[in-house]
PAZAPA-4460 file (N, C-alpha, C; in steps of 0.05 Angstrom, whole numbers, plus 32768, in hexadecimal, padded with zeros to 4 digits):
% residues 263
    n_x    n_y    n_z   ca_x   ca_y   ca_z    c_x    c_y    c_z   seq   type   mol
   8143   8155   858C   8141   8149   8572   8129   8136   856F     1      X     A
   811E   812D   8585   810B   8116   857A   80F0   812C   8579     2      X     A
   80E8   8133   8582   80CE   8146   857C   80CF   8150   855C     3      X     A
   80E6   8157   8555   80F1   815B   853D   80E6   8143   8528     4      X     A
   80F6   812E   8539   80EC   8111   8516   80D9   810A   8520     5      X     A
   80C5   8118   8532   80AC   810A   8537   809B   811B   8526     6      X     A
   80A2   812E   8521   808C   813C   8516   809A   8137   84F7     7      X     A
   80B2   8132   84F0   80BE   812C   84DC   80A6   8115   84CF     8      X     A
   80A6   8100   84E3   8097   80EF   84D6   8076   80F7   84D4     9      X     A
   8073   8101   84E6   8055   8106   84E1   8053   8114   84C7    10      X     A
   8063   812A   84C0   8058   8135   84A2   8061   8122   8495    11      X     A
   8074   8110   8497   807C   80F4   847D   8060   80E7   847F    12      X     A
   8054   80E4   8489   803D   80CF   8496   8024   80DB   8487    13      X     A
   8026   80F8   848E   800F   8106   8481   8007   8104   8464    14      X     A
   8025   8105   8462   8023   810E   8438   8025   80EC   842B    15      X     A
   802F   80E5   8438   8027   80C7   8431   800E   80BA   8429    16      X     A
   7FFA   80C5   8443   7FE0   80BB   8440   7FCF   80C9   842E    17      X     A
   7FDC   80EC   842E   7FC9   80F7   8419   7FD6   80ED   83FA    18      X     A
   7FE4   80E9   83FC   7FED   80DD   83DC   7FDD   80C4   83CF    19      X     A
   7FD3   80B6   83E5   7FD2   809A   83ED   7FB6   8096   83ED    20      X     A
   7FA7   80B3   83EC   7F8E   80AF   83FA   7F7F   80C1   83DA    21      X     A
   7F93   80CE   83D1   7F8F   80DF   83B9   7F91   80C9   83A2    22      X     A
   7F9E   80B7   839D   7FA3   80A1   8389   7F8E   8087   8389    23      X     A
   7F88   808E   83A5   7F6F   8079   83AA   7F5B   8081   839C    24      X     A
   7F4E   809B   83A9   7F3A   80A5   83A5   7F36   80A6   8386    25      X     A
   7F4D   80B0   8379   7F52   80B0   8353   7F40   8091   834A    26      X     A
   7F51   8079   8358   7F4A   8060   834A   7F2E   8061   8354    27      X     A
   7F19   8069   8365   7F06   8066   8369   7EF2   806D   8363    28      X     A
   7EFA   808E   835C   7EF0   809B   8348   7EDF   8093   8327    29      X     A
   7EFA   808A   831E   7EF5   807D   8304   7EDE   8070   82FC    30      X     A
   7ED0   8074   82EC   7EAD   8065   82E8   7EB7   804A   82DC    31      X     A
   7EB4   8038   82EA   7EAD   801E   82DE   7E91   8011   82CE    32      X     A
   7E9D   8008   82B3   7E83   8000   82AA   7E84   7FDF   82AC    33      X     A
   7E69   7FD2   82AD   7E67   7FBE   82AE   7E4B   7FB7   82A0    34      X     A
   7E50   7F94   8289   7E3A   7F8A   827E   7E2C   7F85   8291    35      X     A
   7E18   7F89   829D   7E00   7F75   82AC   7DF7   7F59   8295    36      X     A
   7DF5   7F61   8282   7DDE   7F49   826F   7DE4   7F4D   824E    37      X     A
   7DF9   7F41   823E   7DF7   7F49   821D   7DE1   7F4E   820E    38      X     A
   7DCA   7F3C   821A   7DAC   7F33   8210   7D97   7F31   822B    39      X     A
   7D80   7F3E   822D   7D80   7F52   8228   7D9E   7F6B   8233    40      X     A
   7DA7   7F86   821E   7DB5   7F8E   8225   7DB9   7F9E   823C    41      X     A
   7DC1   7F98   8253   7DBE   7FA2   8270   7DD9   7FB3   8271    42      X     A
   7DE4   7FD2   8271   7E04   7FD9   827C   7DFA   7FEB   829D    43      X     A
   7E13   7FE4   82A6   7E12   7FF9   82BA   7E2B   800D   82CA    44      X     A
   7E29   8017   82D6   7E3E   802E   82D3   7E40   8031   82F8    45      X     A
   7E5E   802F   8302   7E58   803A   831D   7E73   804D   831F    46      X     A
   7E68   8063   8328   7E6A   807A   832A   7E6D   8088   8346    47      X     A
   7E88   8095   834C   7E82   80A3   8365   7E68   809A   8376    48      X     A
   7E6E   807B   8385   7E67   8072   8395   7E45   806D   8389    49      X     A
   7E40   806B   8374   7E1B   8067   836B   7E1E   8057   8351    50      X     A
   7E10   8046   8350   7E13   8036   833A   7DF8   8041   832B    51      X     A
   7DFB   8038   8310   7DDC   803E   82FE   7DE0   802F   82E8    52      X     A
   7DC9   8030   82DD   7DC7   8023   82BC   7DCC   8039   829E    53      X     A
   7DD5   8032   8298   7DDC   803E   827D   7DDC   8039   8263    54      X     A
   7DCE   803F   824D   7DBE   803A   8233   7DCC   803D   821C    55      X     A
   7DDA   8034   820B   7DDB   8042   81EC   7DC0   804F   81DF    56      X     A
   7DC7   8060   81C9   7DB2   806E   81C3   7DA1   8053   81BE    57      X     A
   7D8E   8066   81B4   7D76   8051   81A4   7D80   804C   817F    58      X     A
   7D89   8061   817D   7D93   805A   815A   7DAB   8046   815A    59      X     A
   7DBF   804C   8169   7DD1   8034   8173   7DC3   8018   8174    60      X     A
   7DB4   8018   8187   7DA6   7FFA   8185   7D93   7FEF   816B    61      X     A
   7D8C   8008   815B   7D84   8000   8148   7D96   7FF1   812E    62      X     A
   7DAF   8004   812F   7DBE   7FFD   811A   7DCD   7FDF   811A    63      X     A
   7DD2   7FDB   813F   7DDB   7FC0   814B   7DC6   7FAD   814A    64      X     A
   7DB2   7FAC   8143   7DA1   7F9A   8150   7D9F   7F7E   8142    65      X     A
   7D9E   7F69   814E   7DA8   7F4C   8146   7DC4   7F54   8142    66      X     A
   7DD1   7F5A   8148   7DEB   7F59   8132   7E05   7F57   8147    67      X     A
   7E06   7F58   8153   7E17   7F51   816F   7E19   7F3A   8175    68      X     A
   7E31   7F29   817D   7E2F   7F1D   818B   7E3D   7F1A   81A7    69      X     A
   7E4C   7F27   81AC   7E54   7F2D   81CC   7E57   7F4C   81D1    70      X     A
   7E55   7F50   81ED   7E5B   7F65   81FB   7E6D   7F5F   820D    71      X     A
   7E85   7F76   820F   7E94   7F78   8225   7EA0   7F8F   8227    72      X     A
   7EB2   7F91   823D   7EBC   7FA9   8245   7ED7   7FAB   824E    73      X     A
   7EED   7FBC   8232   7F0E   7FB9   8239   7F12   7FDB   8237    74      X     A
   7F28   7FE8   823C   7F37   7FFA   8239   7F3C   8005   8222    75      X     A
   7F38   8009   8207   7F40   800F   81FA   7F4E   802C   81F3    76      X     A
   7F42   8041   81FC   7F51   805B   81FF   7F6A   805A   8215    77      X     A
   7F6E   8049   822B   7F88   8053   8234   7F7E   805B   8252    78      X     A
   7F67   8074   8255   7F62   8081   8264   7F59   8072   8280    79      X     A
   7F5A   805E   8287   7F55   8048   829E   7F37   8043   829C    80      X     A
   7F27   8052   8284   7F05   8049   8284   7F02   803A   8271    81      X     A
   7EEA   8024   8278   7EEF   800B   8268   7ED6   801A   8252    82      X     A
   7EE5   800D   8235   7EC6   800E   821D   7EB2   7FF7   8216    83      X     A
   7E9C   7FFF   820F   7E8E   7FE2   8213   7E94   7FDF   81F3    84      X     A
   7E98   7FC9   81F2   7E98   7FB9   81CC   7E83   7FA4   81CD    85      X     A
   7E7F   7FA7   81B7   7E68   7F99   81A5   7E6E   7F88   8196    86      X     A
   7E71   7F6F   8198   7E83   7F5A   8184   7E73   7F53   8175    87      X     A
   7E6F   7F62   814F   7E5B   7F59   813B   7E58   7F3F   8134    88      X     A
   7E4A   7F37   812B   7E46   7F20   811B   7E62   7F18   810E    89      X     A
   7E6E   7EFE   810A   7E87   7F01   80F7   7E84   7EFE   80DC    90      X     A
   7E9C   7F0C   80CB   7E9B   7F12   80B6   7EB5   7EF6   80AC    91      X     A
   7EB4   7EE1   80AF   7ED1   7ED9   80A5   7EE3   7EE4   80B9    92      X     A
   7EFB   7EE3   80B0   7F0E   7EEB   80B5   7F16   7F07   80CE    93      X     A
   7EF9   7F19   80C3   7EF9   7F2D   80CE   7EE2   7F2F   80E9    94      X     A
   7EF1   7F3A   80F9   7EE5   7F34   8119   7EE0   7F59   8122    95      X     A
   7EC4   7F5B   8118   7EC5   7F75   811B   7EB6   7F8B   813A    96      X     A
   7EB9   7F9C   8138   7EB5   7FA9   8157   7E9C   7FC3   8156    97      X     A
   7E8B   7FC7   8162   7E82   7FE8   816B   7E8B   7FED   817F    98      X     A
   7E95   8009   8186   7EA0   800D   81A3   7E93   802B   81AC    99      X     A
   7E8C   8020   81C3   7E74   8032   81D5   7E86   8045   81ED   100      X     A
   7E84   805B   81F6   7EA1   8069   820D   7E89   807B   821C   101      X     A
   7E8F   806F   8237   7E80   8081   8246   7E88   809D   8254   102      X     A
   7E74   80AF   824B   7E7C   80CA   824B   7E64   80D0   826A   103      X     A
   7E75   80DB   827D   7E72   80EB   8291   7E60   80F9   8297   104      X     A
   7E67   8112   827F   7E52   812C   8288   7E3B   8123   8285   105      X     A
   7E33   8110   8277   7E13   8110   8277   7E0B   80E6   827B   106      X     A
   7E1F   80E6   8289   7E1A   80C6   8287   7E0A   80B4   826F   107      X     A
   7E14   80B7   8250   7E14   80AD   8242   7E28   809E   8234   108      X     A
   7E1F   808F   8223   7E35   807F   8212   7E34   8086   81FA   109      X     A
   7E49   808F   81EF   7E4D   8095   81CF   7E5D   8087   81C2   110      X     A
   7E5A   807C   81A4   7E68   8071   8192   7E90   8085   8188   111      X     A
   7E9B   806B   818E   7EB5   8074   8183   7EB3   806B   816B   112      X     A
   7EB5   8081   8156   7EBF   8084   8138   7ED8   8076   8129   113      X     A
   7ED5   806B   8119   7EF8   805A   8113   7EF1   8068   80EF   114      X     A
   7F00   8087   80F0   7EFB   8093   80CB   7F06   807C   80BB   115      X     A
   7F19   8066   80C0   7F19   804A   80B1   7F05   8044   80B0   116      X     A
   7F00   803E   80BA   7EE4   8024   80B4   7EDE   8020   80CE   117      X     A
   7EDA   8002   80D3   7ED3   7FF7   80EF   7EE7   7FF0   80F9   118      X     A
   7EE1   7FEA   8114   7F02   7FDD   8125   7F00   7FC0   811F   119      X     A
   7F14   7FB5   8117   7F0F   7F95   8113   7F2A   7F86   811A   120      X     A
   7F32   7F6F   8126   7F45   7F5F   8132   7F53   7F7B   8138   121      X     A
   7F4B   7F87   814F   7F66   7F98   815B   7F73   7F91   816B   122      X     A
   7F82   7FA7   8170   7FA5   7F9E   817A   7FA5   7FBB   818A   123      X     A
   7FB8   7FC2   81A4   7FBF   7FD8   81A8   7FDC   7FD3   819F   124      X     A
   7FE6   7FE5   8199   8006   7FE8   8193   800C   800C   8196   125      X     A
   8029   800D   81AF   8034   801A   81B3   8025   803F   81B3   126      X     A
   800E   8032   81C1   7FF0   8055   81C1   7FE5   804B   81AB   127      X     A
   7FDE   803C   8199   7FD9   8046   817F   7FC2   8029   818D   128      X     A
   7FAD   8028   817D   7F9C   8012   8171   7F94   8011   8155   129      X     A
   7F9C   7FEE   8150   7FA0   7FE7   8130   7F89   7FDC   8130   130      X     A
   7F75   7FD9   8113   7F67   7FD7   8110   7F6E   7FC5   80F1   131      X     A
   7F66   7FA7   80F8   7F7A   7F95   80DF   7F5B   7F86   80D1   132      X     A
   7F54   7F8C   80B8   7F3F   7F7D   80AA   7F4B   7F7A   808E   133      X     A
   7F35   7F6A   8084   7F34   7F5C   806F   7F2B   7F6E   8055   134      X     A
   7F3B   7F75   8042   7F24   7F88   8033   7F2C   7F73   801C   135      X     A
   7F14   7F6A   800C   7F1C   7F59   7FEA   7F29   7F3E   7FFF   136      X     A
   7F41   7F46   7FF1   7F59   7F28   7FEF   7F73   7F3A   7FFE   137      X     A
   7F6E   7F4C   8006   7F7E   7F5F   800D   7F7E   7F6C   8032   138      X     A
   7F9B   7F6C   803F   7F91   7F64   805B   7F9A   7F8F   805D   139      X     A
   7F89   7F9A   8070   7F8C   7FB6   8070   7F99   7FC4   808F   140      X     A
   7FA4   7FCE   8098   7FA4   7FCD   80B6   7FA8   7FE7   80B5   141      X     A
   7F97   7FF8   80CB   7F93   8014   80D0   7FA0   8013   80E8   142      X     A
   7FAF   8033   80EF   7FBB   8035   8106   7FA6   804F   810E   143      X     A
   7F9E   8057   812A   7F8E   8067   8136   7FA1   8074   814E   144      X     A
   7F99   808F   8152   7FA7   8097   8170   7F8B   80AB   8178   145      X     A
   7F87   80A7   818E   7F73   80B3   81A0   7F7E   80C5   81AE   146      X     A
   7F69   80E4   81A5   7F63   80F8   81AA   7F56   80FF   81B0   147      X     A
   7F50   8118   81C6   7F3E   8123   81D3   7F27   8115   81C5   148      X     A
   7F1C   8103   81D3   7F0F   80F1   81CE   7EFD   80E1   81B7   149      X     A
   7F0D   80DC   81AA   7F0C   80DC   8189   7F1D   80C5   8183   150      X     A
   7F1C   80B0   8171   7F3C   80A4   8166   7F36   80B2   814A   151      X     A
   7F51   80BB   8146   7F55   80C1   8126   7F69   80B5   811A   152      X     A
   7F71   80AC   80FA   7F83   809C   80F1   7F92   80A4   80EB   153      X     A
   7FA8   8099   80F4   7FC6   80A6   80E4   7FD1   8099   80CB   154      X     A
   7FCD   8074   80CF   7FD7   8070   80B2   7FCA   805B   80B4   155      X     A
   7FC8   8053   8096   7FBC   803B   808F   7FC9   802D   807D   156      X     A
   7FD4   800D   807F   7FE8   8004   806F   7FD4   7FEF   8060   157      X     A
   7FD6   7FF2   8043   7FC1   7FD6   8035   7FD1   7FBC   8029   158      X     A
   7FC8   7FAF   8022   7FD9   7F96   8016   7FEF   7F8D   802F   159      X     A
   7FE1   7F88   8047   7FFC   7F74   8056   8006   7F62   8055   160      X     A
   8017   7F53   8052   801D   7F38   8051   8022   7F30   802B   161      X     A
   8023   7F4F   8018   801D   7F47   7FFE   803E   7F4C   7FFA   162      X     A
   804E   7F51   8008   806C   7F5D   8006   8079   7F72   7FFF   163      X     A
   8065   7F83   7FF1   8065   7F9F   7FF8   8052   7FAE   8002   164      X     A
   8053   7FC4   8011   8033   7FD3   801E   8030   7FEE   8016   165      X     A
   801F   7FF2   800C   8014   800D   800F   800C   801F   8024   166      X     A
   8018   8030   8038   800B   803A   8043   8009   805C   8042   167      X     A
   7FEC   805C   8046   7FE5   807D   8051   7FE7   8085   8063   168      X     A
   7FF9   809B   8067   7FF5   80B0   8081   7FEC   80C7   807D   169      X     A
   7FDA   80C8   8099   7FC1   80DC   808E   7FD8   80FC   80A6   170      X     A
   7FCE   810B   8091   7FCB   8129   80A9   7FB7   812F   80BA   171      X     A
   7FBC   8144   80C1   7FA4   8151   80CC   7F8C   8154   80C1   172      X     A
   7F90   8162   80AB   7F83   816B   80A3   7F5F   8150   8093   173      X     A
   7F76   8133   809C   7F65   811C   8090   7F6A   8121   8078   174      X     A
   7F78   812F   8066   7F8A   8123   804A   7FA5   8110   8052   175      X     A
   7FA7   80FE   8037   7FBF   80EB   8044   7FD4   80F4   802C   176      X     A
   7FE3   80E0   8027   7FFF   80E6   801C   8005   80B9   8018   177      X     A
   800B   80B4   8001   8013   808D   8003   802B   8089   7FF6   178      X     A
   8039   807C   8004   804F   8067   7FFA   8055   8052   7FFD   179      X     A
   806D   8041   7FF9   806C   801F   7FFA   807C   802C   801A   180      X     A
   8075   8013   8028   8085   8006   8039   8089   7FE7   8039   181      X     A
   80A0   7FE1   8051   80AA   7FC4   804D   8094   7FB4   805B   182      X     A
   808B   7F9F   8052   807D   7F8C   8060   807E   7F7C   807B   183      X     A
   8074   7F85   8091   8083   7F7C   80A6   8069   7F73   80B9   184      X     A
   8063   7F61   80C7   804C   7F54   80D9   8050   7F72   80EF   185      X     A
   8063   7F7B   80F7   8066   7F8E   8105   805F   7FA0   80FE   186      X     A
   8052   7FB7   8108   8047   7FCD   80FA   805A   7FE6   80FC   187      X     A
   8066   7FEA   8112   8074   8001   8110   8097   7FF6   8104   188      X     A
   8094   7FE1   8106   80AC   7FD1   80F0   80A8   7FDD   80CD   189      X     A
   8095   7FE1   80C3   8097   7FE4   80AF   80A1   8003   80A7   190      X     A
   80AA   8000   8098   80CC   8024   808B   80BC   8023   806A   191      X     A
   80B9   8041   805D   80C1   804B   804B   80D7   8036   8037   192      X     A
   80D2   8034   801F   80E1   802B   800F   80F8   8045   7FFC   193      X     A
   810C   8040   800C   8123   805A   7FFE   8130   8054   7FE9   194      X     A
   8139   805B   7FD4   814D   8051   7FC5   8164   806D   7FB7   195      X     A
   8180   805E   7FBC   818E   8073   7FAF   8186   8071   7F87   196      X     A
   818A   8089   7F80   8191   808E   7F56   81AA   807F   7F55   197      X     A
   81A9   8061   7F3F   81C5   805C   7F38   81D1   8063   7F1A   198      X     A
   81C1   8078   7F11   81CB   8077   7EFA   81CD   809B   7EF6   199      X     A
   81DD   809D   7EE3   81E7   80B6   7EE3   81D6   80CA   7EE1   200      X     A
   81BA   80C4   7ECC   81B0   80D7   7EC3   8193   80C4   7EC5   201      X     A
   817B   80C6   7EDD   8162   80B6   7EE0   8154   80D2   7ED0   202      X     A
   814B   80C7   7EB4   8136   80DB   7EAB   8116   80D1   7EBD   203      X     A
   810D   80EA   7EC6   80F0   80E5   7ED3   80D2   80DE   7EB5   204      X     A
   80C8   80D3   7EBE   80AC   80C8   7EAB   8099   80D4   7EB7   205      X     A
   8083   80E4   7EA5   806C   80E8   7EB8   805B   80D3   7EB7   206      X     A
   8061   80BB   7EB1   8053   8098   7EB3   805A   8086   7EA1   207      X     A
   8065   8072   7EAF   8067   8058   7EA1   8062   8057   7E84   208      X     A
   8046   8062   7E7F   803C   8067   7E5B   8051   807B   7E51   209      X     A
   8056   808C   7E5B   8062   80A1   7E47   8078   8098   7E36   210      X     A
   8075   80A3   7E1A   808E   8096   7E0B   80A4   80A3   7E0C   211      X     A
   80A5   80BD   7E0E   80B9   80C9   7E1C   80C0   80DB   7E35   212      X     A
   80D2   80DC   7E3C   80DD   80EC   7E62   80D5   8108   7E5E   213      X     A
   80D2   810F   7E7A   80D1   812A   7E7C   80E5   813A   7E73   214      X     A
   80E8   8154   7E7C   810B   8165   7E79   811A   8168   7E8F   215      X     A
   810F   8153   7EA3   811A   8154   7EBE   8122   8130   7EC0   216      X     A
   8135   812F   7ED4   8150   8119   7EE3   814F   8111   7EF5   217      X     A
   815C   8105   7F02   8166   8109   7F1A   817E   80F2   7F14   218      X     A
   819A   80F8   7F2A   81B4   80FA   7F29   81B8   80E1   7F3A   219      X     A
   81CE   80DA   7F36   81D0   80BC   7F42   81D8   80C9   7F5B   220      X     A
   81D7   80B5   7F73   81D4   80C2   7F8C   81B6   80CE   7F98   221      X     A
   81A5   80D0   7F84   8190   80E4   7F96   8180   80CC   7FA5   222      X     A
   8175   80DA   7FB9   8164   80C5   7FBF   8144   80C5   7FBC   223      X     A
   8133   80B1   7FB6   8114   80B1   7FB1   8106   80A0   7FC3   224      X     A
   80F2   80A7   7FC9   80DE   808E   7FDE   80C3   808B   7FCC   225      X     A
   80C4   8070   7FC7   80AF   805F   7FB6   8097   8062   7FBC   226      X     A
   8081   8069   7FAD   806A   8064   7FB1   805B   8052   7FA5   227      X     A
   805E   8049   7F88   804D   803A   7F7D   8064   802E   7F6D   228      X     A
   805B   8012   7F68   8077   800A   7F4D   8061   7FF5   7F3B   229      X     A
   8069   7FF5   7F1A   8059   7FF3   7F0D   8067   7FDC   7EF7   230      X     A
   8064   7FCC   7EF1   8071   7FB7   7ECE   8060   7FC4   7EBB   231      X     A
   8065   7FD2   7EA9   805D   7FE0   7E94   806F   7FD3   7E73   232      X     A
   8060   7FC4   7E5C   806B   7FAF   7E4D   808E   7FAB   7E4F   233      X     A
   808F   7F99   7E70   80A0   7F8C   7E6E   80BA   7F9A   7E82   234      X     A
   80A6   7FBC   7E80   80C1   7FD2   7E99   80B8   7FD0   7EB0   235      X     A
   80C8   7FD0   7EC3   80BA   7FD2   7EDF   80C3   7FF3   7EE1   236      X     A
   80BA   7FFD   7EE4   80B3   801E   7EFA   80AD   8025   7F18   237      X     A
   80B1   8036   7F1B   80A9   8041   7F3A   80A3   8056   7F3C   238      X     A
   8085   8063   7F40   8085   807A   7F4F   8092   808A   7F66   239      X     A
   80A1   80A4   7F68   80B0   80AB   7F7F   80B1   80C6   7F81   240      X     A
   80B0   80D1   7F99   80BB   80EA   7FA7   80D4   80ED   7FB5   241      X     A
   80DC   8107   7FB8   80F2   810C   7FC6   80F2   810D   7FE6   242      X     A
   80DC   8115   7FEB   80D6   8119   8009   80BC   8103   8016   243      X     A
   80B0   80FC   8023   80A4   80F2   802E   8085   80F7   802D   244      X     A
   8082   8112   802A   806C   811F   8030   806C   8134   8016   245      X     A
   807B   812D   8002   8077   8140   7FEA   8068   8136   7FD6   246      X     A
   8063   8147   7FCB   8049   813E   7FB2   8062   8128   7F9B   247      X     A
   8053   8117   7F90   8062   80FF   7F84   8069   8113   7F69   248      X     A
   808B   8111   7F60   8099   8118   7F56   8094   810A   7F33   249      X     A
   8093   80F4   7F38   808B   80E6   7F1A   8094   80C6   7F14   250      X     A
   809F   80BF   7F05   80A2   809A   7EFC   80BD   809B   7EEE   251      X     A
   80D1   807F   7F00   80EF   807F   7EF9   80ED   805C   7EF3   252      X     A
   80F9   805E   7EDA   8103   8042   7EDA   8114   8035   7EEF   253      X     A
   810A   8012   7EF8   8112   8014   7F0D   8127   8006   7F10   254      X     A
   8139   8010   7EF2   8154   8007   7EF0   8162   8018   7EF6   255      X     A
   815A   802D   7EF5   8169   8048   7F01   8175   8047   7F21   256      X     A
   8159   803C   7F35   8166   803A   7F49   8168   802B   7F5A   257      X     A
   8170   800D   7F40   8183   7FF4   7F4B   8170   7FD9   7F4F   258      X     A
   8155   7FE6   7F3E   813F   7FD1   7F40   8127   7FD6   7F5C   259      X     A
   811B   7FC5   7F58   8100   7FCD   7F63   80F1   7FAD   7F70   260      X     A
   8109   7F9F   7F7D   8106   7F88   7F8A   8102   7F87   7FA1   261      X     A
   80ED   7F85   7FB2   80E6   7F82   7FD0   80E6   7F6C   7FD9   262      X     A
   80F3   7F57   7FC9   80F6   7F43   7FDD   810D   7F3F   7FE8   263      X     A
***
């Protein structure tokens, strides 16, 4: 038996170290970037055992130029490689970003895209990165998820902190679809606004103006999700659909379904 758990252990021993030696090698692998200098801008890159220097384009530095005021280097994709950011000039309130991702095959750096706008006071939350600015008098916060190497937006909620929100969720296709949600500092806290029909017979409006209803109802019990709600001399209204993702149905008084109070 012992020649047995000796060799027992030797292959325990073996696969150990190649596990061990394979997970190493991974973390080692990984290209680290590092600022050398913000001003002049110095990056560098080490790489499967060789370090080097590495440039944004030249139109990049044109479009940045004066206009930075820090460089550094965090994680933002997830993928264990750090991105370099560009901390602009401030705007107020708004603390905004360029973000640079070093690509491999040809040891360059390319700009990550935000189809919002720019990245500004972000946040990671649960895979997603939020992207929270100032638009008007009005606070906006974009949610992003990263793809084959891309961030694209999924939703964007406007008016935060105003007690009701608007937000868009986009498809694929980059068409969206908006309704209210609840106001919440939390982002994936915030729900659809539902409401049951309390009245027997909700005639539909094709808007607030119209002086009279369509030839269509809906039945107490149904349910609607809010998109827009409106005081029209003295009525309050609500825009609503039946489904989530359906084209908006039309305008119900919003005595019909028990008022239109979000606080």
């Amino acid at each position: 038996m012992k020649p047995v758990v000796t060799y027992a252990f030797r292959v325990c021993g073996a696969v150990c170290f190649y596990v061990f030696s394979c997970a190493s090698y991974g973390r080692v692998e990984l290209p680290v970037i590092d600022v050398i200098s913000p001003v002049p801008l110095l990056l560098s890159v080490s790489e499967k055992g060789e370090t080097f220097a590495v440039s944004p384009s030249k139109k990049f530095m044109r479009d940045i130029f004066e206009m930075y005021e820090d460089v550094y280097v965090e994680d933002l994709t997830g993928d264990g490689v750090a991105e370099v950011f560009f901390r602009l000039e401030s705007r107020g309130v708004n603390a905004c970003y360029k973000v640079l991702t070093y690509m491999e095959r040809d040891r360059s750096l390319g700009e990550l895209l935000f189809s919002g706008g720019e990245l500004c006071n972000y946040r990671v939350e649960n895979g997603r990165v939020i992207s929270a600015y100032k638009n008007g008098a009005v606070w906006v916060e974009d949610a992003y998820f990263f793809r084959d190497g891309k961030f694209f937006i999924e939703r964007s909620d406007s008016c935060v902190g105003c007690g009701e929100v608007t937000r868009r969720a986009y498809r694929h296709d980059s068409s969206f679809f908006s309704f209210l949600v609840s106001d919440n500092m939390d982002f994936e806290g915030r729900v659809p606004f539902v409401a049951e029909v309390k009245s027997q017979r909700a005639w539909i409006f094709s808007s607030p103006e119209a002086a009279v209803p369509t030839d269509r109802y809906l039945k107490v019990g149904d349910k609607v999700t809010f998109l827009n709600v409106e005081s029209v001399r003295g009525q309050e209204w609500v825009e609503f659909r039946f489904s989530e993702d359906s084209s908006p149905e039309g305008w119900l008084k919003c005595s019909d379904v028990g008022g239109c109070d979000f606080g």
